[in-house]
C-alpha positions as CSV (number, residue, x, y, z in Angstrom):
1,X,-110.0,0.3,50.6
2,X,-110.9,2.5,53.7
3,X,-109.5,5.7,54.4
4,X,-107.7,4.9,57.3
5,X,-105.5,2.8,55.8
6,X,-102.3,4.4,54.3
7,X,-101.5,4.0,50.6
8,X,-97.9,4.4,50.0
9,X,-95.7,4.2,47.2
10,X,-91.7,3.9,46.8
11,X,-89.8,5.0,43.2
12,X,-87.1,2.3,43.0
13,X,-85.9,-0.6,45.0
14,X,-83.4,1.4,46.8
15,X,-85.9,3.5,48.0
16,X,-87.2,1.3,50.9
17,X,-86.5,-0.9,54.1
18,X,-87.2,-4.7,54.1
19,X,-89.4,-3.2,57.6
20,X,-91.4,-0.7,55.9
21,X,-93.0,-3.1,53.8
22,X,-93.6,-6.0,56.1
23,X,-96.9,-7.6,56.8
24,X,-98.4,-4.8,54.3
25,X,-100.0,-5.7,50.7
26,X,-97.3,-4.9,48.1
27,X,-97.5,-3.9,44.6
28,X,-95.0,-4.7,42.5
29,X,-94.9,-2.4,39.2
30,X,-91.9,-2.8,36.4
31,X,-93.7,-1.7,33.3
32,X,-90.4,-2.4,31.2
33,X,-90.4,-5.1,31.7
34,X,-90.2,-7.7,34.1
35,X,-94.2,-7.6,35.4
36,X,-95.3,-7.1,32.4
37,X,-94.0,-9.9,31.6
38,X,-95.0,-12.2,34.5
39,X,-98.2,-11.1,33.7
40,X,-98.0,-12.1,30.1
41,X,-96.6,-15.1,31.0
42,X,-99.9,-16.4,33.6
43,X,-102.1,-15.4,31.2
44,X,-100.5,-17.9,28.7
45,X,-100.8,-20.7,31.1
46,X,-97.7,-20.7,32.6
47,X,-97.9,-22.7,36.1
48,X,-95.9,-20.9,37.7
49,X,-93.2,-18.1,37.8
50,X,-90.6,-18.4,40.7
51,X,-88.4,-15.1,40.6
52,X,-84.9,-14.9,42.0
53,X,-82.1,-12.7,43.2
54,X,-79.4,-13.4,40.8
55,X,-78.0,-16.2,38.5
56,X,-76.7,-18.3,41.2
57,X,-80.0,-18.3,43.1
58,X,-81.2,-19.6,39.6
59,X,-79.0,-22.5,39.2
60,X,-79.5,-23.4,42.7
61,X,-83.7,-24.0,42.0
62,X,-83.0,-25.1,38.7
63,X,-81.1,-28.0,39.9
64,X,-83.6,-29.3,42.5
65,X,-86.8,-29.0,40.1
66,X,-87.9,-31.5,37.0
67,X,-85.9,-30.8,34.1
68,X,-88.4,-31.2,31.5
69,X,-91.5,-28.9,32.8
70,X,-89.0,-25.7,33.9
71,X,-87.6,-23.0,31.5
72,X,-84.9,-20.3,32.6
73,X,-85.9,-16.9,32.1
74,X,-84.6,-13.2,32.5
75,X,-82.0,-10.9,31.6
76,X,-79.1,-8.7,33.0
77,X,-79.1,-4.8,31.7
78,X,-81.5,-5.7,29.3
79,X,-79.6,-8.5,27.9
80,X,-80.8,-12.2,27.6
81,X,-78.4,-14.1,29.7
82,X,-76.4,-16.8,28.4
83,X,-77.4,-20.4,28.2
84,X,-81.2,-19.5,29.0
85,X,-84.2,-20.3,27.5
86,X,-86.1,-16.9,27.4
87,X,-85.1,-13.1,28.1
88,X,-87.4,-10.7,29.5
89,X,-89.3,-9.5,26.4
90,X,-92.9,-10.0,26.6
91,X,-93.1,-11.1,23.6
92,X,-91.4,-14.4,23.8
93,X,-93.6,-15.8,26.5
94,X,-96.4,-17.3,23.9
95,X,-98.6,-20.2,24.7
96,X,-96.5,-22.6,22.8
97,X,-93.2,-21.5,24.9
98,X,-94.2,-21.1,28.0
99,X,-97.8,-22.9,28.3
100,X,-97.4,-25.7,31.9
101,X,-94.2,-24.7,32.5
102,X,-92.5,-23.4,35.6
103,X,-90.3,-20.5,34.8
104,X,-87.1,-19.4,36.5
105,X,-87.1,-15.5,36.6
106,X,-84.3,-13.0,36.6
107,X,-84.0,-9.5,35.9
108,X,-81.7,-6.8,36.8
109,X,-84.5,-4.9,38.7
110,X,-87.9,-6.5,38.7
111,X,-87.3,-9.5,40.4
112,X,-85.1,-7.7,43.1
113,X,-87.8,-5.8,44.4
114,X,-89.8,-8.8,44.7
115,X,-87.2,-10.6,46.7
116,X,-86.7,-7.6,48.9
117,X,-90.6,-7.2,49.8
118,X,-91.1,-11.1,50.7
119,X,-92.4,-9.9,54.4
120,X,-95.1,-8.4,52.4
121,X,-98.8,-10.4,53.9
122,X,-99.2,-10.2,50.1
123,X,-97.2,-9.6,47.3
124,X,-99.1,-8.4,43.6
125,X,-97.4,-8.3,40.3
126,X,-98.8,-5.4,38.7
127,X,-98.5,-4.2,34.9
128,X,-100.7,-1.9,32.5
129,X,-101.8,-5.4,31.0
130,X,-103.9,-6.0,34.1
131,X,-104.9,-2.8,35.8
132,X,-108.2,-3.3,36.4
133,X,-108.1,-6.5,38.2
134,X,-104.7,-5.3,40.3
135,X,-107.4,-2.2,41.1
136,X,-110.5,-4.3,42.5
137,X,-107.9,-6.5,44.4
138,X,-107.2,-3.8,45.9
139,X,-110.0,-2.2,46.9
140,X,-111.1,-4.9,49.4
141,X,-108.0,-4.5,51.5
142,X,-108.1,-3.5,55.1
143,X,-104.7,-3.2,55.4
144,X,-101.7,-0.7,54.4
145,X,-100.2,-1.0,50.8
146,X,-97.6,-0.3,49.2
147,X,-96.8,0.3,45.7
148,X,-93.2,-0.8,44.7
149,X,-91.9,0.9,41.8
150,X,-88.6,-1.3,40.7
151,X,-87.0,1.7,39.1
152,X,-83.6,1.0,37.0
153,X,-80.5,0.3,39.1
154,X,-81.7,2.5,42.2
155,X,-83.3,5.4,40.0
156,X,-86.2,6.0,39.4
157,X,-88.3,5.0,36.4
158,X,-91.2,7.0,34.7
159,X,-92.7,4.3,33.2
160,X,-92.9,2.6,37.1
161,X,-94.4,5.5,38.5
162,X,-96.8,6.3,35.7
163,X,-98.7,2.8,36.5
164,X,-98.5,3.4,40.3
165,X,-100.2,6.5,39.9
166,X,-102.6,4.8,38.1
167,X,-103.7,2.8,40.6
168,X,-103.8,5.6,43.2
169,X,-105.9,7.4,41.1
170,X,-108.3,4.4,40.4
171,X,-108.4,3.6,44.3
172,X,-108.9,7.6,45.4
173,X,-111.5,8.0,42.5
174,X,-109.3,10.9,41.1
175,X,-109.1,12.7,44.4
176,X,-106.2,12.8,46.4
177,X,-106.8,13.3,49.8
178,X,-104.3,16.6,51.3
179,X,-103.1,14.4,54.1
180,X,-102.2,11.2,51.5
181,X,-98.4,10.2,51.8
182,X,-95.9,11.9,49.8
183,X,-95.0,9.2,47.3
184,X,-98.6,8.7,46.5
185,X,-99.0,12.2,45.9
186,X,-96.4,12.8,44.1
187,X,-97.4,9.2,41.2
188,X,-101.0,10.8,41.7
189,X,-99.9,14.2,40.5
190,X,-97.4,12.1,37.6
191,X,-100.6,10.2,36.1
192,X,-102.6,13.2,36.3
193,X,-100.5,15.2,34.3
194,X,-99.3,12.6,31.7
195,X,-102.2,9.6,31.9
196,X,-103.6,10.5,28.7
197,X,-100.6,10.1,26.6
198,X,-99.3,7.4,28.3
199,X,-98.0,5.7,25.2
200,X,-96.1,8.4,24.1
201,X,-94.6,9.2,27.4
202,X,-93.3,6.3,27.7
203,X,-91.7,6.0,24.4
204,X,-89.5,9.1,25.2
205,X,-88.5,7.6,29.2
206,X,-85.1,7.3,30.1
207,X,-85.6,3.7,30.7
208,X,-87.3,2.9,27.0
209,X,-84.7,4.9,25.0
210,X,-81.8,2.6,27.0
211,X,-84.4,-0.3,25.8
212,X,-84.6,0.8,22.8
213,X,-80.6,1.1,21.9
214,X,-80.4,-2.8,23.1
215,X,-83.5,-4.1,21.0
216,X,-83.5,-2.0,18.2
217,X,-87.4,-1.5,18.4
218,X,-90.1,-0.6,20.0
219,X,-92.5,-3.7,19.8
220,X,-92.5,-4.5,23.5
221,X,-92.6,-1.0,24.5
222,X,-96.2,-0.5,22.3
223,X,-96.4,-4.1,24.0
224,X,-95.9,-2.8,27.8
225,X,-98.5,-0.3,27.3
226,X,-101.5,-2.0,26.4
227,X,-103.9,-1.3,29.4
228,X,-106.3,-4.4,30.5
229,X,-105.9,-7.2,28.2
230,X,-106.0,-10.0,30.8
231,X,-107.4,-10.4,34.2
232,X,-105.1,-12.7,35.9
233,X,-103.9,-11.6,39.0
234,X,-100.3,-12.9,39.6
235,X,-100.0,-13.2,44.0
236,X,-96.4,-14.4,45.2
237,X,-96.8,-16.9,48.1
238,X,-93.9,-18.8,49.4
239,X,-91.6,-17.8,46.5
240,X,-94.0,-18.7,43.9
241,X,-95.9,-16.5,42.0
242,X,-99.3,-17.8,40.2
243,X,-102.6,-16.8,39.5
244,X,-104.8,-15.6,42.0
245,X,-108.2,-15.0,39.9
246,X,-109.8,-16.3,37.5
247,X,-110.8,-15.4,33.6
248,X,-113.8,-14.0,33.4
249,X,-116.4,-16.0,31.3
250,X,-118.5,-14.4,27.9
């Protein structure tokens, strides 16, 4: 990434303009959960995960694709929605549910910022699972990016902000230049202070402990926080999100 590009990054979906993202790379983070499990999903061999507004949007794509090969998928406040096939835990999305299908995606904040930053040139799902990979993508860029933090109903989300200042930190090599934007000083200065406990952190976020009330555990917390166990690189182009890289080899 040169230095004369900017590097931005927004705390919550109502935090931006449709404008201040367009023809920019764009980073989408939702730790809990909704990237994390996109992510999870690629990297089980789904084909492909097409993320939409709302439950009507849903309906609309789910009655013009084949019936056999494409699963419903999301929540609203946490909740699995009625009459689909999958929620947004991470943890459902195995090989044996998921593996060739194309998956229908809703959540209450997730896939709202995606649909909000579709001017994006390119649009990145981004999650703990796959750091690394999110991190050298973006390191060849020569244009602006911007880090979308999806937040919970408007507000901000720790969790969010905690991996986008993860990957400011990776791209400044733990430097942050004095004359950096504001919102990537201020995720910088977040994962400096609490990167090494990230788990734990977490775990006591205002966004986990409402998780935690509608679960009743913390398996896709621990889950969330897992840092590069895959390196599939999840790219949105023309609603459809699949994977832009490919497994590394032993």
């Amino acid at each position: 990434m040169s230095d004369l590009n900017q590097l931005d990054v927004f705390f919550s979906v109502q935090t931006f303009h449709e404008d201040q993202v367009r023809d920019k790379t764009v980073v989408i983070s939702d730790v809990l959960r909704a990237t994390s499990t996109i992510v999870t999903a690629i990297a089980n061999g789904a084909e492909k995960v097409i993320p939409v507004g709302d439950m009507g949007e849903a309906s609309r794509i789910a009655q013009s694709v084949d019936s056999d090969n494409y699963l419903l998928c999301g929540e609203k406040d946490g909740i699995k929605i009625e009459g689909y096939n999958l929620g947004n835990s991470p943890l459902e999305y195995t090989s044996e549910a998921i593996k060739g299908k194309s998956l229908i995606f809703n959540t209450t904040n997730g896939t709202k910022a995606i649909k909000k930053s579709l001017g994006a040139d390119e649009l990145v799902i981004a999650s703990f699972h796959n750091l690394d990979v999110v991190v050298d993508f973006l390191r060849e860029k020569e244009r602006d990016i911007v880090i979308v933090c999806s937040g919970w109903k408007g507000r901000l989300s720790l969790e969010d902000l905690l991996l986008a200042g993860n990957i400011v930190y990776n791209l400044k090599g733990g430097v942050m230049n004095p004359e950096a934007r504001d919102g990537a000083k201020v995720a910088f200065t977040i994962y400096e202070k609490f990167g090494n406990d990230l788990e734990s952190v977490i775990l006591n976020s205002n966004h986990a402990s409402r998780l935690k009330e509608l679960v009743m555990d913390t398996q896709d917390i621990s889950y969330c926080c897992q840092i590069n166990t895959t390196r599939v690189l999840p790219i949105l182009k023309e609603g459809i999100i699949t994977n832009r890289h490919v497994e590394k080899t032993q």
